[in-house]
C-alpha positions as CSV (number, residue, x, y, z in Angstrom):
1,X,-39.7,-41.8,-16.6
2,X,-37.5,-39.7,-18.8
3,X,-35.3,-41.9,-21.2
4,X,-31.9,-42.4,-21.1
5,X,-30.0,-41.6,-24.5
6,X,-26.6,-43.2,-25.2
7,X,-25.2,-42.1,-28.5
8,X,-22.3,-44.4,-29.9
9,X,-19.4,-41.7,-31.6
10,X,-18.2,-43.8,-34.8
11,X,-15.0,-41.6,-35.5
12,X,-15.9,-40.7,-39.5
13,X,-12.5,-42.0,-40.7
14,X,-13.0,-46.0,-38.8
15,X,-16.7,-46.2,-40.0
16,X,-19.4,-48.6,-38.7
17,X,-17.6,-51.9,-39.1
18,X,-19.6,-55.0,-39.1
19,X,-18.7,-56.1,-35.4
20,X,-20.0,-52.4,-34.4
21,X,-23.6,-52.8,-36.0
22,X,-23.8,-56.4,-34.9
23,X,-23.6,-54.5,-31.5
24,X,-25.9,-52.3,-31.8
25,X,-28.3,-54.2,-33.7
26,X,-28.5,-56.3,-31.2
27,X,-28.3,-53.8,-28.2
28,X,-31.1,-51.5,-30.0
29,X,-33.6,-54.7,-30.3
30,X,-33.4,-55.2,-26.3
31,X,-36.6,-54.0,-24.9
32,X,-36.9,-51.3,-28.0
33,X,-39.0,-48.6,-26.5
34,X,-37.4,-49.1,-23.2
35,X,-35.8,-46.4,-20.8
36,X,-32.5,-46.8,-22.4
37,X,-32.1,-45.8,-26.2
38,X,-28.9,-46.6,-28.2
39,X,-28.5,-44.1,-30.9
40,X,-25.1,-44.6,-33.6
41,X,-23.8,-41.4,-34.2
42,X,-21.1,-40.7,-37.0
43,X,-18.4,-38.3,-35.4
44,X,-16.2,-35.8,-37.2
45,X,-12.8,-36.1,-35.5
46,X,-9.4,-35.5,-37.0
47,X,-7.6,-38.9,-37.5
48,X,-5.3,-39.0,-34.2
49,X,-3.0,-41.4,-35.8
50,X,-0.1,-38.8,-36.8
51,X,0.3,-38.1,-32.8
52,X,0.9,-41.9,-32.2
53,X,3.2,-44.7,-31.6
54,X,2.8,-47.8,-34.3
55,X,4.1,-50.6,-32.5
56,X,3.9,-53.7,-35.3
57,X,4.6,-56.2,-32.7
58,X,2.0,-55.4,-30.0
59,X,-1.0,-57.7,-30.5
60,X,-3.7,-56.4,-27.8
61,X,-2.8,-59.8,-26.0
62,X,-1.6,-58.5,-22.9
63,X,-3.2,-58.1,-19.7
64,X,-4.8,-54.7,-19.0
65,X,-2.7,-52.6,-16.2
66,X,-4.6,-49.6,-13.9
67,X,-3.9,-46.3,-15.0
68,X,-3.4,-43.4,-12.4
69,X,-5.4,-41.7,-15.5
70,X,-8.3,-43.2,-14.9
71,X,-8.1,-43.1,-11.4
72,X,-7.8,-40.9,-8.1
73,X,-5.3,-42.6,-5.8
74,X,-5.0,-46.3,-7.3
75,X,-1.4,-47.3,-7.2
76,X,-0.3,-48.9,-10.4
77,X,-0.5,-53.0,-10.2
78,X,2.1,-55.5,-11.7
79,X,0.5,-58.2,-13.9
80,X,1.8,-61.4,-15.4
81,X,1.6,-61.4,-19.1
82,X,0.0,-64.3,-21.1
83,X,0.4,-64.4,-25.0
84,X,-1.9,-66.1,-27.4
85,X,-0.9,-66.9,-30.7
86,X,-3.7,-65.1,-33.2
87,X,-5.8,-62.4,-33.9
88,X,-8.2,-60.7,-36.8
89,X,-5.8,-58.9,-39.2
90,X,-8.2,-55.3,-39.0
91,X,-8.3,-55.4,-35.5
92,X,-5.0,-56.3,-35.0
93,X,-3.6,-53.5,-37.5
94,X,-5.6,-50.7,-35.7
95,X,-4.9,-51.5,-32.2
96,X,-1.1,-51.4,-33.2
97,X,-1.5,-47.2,-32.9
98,X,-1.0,-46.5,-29.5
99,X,-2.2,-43.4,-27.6
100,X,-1.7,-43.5,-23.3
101,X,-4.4,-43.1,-21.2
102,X,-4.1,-39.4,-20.7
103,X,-4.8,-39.3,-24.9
104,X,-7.8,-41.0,-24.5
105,X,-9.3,-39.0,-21.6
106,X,-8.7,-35.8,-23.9
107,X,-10.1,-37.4,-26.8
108,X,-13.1,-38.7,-24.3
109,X,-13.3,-34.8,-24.0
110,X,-13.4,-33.6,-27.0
111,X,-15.8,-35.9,-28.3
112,X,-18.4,-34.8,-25.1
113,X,-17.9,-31.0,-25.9
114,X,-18.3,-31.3,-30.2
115,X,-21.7,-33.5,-29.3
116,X,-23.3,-31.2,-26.7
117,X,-21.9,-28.3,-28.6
118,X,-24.0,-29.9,-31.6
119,X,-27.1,-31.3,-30.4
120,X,-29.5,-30.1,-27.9
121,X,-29.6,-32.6,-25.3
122,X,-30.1,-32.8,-21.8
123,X,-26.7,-33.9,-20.2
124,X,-28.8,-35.5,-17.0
125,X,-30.1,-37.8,-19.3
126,X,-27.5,-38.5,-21.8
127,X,-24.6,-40.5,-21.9
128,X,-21.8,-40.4,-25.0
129,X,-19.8,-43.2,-25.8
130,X,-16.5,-42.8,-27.9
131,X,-16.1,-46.1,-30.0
132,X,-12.3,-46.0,-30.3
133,X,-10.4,-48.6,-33.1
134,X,-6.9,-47.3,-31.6
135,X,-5.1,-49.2,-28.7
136,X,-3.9,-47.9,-25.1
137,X,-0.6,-48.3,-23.4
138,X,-2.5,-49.8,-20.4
139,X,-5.1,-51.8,-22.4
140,X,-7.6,-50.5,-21.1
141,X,-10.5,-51.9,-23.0
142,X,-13.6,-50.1,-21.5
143,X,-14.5,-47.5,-19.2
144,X,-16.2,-43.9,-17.9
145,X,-14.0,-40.6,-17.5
146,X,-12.9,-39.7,-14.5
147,X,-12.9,-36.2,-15.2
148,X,-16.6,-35.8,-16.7
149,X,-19.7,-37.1,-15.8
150,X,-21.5,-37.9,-19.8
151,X,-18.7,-40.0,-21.8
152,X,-17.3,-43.2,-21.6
153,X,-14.8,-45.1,-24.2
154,X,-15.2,-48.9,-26.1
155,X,-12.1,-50.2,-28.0
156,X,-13.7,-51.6,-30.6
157,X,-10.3,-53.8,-32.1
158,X,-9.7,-54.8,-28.4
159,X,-8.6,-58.1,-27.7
160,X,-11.6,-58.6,-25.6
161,X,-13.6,-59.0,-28.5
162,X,-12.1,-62.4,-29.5
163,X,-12.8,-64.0,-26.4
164,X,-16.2,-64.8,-27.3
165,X,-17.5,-66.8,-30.2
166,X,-18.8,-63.5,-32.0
167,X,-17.1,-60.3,-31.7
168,X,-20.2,-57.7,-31.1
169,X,-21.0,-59.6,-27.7
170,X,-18.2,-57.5,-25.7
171,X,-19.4,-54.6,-27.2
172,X,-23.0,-55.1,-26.2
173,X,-22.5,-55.9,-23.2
174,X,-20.1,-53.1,-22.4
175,X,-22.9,-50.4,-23.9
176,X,-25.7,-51.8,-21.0
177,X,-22.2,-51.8,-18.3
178,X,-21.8,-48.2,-19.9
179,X,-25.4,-47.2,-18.7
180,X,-25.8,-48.6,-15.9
181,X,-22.4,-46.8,-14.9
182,X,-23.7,-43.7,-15.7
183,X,-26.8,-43.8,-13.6
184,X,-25.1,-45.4,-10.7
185,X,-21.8,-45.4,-10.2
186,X,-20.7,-41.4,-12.2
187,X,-18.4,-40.0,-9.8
188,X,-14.7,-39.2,-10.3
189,X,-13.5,-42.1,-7.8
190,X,-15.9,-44.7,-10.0
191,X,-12.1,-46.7,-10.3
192,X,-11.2,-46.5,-6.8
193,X,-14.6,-47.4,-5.3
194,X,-16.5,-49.6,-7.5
195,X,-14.1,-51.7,-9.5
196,X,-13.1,-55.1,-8.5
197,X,-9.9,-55.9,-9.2
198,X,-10.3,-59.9,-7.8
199,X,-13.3,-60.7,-10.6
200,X,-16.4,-62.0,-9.5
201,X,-18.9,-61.9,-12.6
202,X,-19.8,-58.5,-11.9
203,X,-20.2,-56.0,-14.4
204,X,-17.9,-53.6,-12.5
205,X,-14.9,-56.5,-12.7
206,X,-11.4,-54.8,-13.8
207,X,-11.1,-58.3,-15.6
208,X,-7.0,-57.8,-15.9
209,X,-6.8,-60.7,-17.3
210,X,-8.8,-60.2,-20.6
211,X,-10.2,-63.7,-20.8
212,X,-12.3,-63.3,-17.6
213,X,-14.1,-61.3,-19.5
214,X,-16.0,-64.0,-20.6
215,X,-17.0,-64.5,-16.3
216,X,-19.4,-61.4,-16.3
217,X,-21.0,-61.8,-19.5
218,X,-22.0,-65.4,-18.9
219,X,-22.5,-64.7,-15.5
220,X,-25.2,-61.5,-16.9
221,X,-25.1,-60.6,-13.1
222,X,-24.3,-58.0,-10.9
223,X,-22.7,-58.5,-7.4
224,X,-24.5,-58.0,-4.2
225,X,-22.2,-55.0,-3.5
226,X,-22.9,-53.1,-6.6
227,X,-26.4,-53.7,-7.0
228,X,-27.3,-52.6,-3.1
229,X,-25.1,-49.2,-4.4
230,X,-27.2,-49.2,-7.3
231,X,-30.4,-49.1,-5.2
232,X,-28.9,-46.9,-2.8
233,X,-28.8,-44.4,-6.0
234,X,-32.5,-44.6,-6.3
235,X,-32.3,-46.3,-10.2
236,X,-36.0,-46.4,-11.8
237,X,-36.6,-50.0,-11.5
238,X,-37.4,-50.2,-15.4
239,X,-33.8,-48.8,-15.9
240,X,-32.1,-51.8,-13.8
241,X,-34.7,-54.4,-15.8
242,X,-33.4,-53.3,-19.1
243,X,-29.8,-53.0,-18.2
244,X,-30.4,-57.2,-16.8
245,X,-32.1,-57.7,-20.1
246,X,-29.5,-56.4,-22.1
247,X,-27.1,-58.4,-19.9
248,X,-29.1,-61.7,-20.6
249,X,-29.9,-61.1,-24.5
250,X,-25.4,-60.7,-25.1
251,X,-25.0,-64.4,-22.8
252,X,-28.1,-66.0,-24.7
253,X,-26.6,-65.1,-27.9
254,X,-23.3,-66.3,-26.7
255,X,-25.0,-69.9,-25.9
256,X,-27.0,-70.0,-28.8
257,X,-23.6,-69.5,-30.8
258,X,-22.0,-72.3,-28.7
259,X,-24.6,-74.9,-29.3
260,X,-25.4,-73.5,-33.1
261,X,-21.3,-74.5,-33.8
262,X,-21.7,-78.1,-32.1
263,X,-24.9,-78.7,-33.5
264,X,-23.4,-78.3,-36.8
265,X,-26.7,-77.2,-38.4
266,X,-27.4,-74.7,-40.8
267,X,-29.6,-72.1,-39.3
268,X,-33.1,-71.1,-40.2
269,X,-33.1,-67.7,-42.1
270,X,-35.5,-65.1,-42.7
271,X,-35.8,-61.6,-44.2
272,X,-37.9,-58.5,-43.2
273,X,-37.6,-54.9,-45.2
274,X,-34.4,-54.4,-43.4
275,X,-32.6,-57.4,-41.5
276,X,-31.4,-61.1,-42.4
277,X,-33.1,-62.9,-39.3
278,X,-31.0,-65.7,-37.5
279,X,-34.1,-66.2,-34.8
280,X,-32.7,-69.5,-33.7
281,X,-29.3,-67.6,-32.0
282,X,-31.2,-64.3,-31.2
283,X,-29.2,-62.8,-34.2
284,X,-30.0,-60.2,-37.4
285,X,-28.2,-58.4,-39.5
286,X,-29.2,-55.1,-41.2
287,X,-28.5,-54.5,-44.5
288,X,-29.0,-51.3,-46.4
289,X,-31.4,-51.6,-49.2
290,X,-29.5,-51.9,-52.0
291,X,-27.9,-54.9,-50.2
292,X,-31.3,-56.5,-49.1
293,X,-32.7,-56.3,-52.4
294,X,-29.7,-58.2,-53.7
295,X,-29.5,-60.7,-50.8
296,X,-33.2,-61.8,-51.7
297,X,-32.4,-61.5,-54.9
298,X,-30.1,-64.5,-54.5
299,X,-32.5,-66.2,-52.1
300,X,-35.0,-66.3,-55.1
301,X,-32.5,-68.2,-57.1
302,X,-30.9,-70.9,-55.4
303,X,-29.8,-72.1,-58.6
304,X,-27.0,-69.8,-58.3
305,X,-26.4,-66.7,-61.0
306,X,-23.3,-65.6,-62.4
307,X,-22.1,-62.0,-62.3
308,X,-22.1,-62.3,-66.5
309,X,-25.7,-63.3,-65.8
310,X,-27.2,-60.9,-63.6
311,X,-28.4,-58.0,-66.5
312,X,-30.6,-61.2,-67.5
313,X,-32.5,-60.8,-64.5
314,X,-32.8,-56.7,-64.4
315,X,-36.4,-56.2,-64.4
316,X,-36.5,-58.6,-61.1
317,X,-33.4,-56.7,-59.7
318,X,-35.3,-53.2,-60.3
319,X,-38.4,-54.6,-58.5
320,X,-36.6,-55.4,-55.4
321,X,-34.7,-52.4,-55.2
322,X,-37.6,-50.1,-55.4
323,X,-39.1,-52.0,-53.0
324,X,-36.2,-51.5,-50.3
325,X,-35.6,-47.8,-51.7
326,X,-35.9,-45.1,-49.1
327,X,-34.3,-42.0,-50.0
328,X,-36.4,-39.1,-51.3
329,X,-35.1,-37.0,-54.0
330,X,-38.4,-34.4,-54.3
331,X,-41.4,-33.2,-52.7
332,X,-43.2,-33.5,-56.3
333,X,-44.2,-37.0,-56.8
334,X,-43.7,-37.2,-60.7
335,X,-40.3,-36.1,-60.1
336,X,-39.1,-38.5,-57.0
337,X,-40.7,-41.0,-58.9
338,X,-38.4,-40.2,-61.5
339,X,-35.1,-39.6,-59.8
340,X,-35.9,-43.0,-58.0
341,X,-36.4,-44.6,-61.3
342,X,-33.2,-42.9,-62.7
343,X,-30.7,-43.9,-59.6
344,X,-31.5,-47.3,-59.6
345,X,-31.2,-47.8,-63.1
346,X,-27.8,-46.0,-62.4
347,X,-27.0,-48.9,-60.2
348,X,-28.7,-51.9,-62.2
349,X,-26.1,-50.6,-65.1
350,X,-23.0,-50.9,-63.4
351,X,-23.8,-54.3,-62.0
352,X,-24.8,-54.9,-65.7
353,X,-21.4,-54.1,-66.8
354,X,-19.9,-56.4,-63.8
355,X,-18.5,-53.1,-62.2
356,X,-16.5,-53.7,-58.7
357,X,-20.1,-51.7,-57.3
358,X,-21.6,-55.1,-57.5
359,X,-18.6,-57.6,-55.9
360,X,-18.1,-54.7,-53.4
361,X,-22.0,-55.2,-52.1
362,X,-22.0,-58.8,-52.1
363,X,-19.0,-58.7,-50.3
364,X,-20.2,-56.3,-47.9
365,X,-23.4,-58.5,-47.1
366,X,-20.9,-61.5,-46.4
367,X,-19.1,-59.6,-44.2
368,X,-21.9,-58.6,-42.7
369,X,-23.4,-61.6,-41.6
370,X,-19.8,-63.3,-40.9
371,X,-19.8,-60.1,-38.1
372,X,-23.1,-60.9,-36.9
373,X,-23.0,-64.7,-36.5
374,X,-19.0,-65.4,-37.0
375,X,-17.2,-67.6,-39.9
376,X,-18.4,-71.3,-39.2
377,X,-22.2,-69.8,-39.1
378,X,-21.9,-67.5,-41.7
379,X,-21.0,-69.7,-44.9
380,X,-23.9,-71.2,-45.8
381,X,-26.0,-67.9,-46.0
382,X,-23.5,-66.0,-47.7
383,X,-23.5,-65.7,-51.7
384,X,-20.6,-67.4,-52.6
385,X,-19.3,-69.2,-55.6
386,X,-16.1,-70.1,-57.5
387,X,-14.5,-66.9,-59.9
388,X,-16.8,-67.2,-63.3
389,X,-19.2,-69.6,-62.2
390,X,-22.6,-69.1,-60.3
391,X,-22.3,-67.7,-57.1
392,X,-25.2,-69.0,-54.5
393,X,-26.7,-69.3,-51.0
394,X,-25.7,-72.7,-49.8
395,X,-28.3,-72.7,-47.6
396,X,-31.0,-73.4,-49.7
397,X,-29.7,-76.3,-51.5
């Protein structure tokens, strides 16, 4: 069967925060060569903000509304409004910009027509996904357009994400909902027909109230309606087994979480060329090289090293990096070989002379895993120590 393709839009001016490649680490890793392959994609759009509303006392709390936007003939629905008291300070600062529905749709748009226009890719088979950091009038936290056939939106700062022990799991889950949708349920009325607004642990819930959220992911199911609908549509068996996968790897990781916190344990850790392995809670985190070669780095030395300290330890540094290296400066050997040589040494010096390069990469791997596993998990793996003193794993003491 011909594989489905869902490319993940990271606007260029939010980046790939840690919750996002948590996500996609962890969506990627389900059934890898599968018939559904996640792809992160950075995307080129002009920042929107300047056409906004800042509203610095929203909070993302509320419950989500219908919008006539999204829909053919829904009429608009009156929900009561519950308020919880916190919320991540980045998430909470970019949801604060608010664009309505109708700003979304036309962003949805435009981000469908710059990718086809840009890549040669069969639209039967190919589904776009605009990850979106801004907030919605309705609060709408997820969903396909009515008005194309090949994009769908994720809030990525959405209060959904903090309804869960670690933020990625929304997000995971909503990329699997997101292809599924797209095989089986892409037609204009997709609101009107398919959603429910009574949840049942389906993955077509409206989930107005945003902690119900947490029904369908646990529930990794799909209701008898949908799923005879789904065969109806004539879905390649293999397509539906990956989508339930996918939908049973995001609730595993959830429970693994769950009993990881009361267990009160410090996980079991490993490390391949490219990820920091949690296996224990189904969890990894990718790190670019320069971080890996760092983070082992530390796990050689669980002694601790302090920043004044780390030029005595070049020559193990330098290994390690050119180890994890990948880019390729030269056809010529001699002269990659070279250029290789000469940028890591570029970087080895600055961490030498205890330049921000080197607090900004450790703290880049703590946030990182603290993304990947949340707070209470994270500590004892990340490198940490008081200001001027040795800074250590506290994991392997």
């Amino acid at each position: 069967m011909r594989k489905t393709n869902v490319y993940l839009l990271v606007p260029t001016y939010a980046g790939v925060t840690g919750t996002i490649q948590a996500a996609f680490d962890l969506a990627k890793n389900v059934d890898p060569s599968g018939p559904i392959q996640f792809h992160l994609k950075d995307y080129p759009e002009y920042n929107p903000k300047e056409y906004m509303i800042k509203d610095d006392e929203w909070d993302g709390m509320d419950d989500i509304t219908p919008s006539d936007d999204f829909s053919i003939n829904m009429e608009p629905v009156r929900h009561q409004i519950e308020v919880v008291d916190t919320s991540l300070q980045y998430a909470r600062h970019m949801r604060q910009w608010i664009e309505t529905p109708a700003d979304v749709l036309e962003r949805m748009a435009e981000a469908e027509d710059w990718f086809f226009e840009s890549f040669r890719e069969d639209r039967e088979n190919t589904l776009v996904i605009l990850l979106n950091p801004f907030g919605n009038s309705h609060n709408y936290f997820c969903g396909p357009s009515p008005e194309r056939s090949n994009v769908a939106f994720i809030q990525t700062t959405h209060y959904a994400t903090e309804t869960l022990i670690g933020r990625h799991l929304p997000l995971a889950y909503e990329f699997f909902a997101s292809a599924m949708r797209f095989r089986a349920f892409n037609t204009p009325d997709y609101q009107d027909r398919f959603v429910h607004e009574i949840d049942r642990g389906c993955m077509n819930d409206f989930f107005s109230e945003i902690k119900n959220i947490r029904l369908k992911i646990l529930s990794a199911d799909i209701c008898e309606d949908c799923y005879d609908h789904i065969e109806s549509q004539s879905v390649n068996p293999l397509f539906i087994d990956h989508v339930f996968k996918g939908f049973e790897a995001v609730r595993a990781q959830q429970n693994s979480f769950t009993r990881a916190r009361r267990e009160r344990k410090v996980l079991e850790v490993s490390t391949s060329m490219k990820y920091i392995k949690f296996e224990s809670i189904g969890a990894q985190v990718s790190l670019a090289p320069k971080e890996m070669a760092l983070y082992k780095f530390y796990l050689n030395h669980p002694e601790g090293v302090a920043y004044s300290n780390i030029c005595d330890h070049r020559e193990e540094l330098y290994t390690l990096y050119d180890k994890h290296y990948q880019q390729t400066h030269s056809d010529d050997a001699q002269i990659d070989q070279n250029r290789r040589g000469a940028a890591i040494d570029a970087v080895l010096e600055k961490w030498c002379m205890q330049d921000e390069d080197l607090t900004q990469t450790i703290s880049k791997i703590n946030r990182k895993i603290k993304d990947a596993i949340t707070n209470e998990l994270a500590k004892p793996h990340q490198i940490l120590g008081p200001r001027g003193g040795a800074r250590k794993i506290a994991a392997l003491s």
